[in-house]
N, C-alpha and C positions, 0 to 999 in steps of 0.2 A: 380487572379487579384491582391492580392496582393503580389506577386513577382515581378510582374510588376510597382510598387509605390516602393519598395525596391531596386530593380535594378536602376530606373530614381536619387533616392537619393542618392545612391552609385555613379551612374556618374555626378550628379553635383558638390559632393563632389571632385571626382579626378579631376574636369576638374579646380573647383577651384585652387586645390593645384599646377597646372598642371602651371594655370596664374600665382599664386604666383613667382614660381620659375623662371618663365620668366621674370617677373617686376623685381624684386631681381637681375638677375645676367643683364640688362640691365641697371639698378640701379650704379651697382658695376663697371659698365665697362668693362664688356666681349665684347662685341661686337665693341667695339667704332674702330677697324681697324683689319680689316679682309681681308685685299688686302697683307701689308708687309710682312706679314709672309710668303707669297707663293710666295714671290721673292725674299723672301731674299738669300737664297741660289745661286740665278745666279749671287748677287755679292759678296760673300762672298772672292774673291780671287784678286778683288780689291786691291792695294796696299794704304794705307793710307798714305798722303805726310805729313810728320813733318818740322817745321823751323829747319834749322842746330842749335844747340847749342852755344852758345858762352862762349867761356871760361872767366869765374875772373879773373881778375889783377893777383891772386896770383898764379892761374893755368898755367899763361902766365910766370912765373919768370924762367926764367933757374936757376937749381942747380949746 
């Protein structure tokens, strides 16, 4: 019978620990986006549009 009081306090022990680490990295911001990551890859080939550049005055000088 008393293995049985040893073993219940052993798992409320881990089950504690078990909460800890959940509040912790939910805490931290693990979870806050868990959709983008598993799309990202479909667009990863996407071309990204830039403004042209504009050339300086001085860039503009014929030599």
């Amino acid at each position: 019978m008393s293995v049985i009081y040893l073993l219940i306090s052993i798992s409320i022990i881990v089950a504690i620990a078990f909460l800890y680490a959940f509040l912790r990295a939910v805490k931290t911001g693990q979870y806050d986006d868990d959709y983008t990551p598993s799309v990202r890859m479909l667009f990863d080939d996407e071309l990204i549009k830039s403004e042209p550049k504009t050339k300086t005055k001085e860039e503009q000088k014929p030599i």
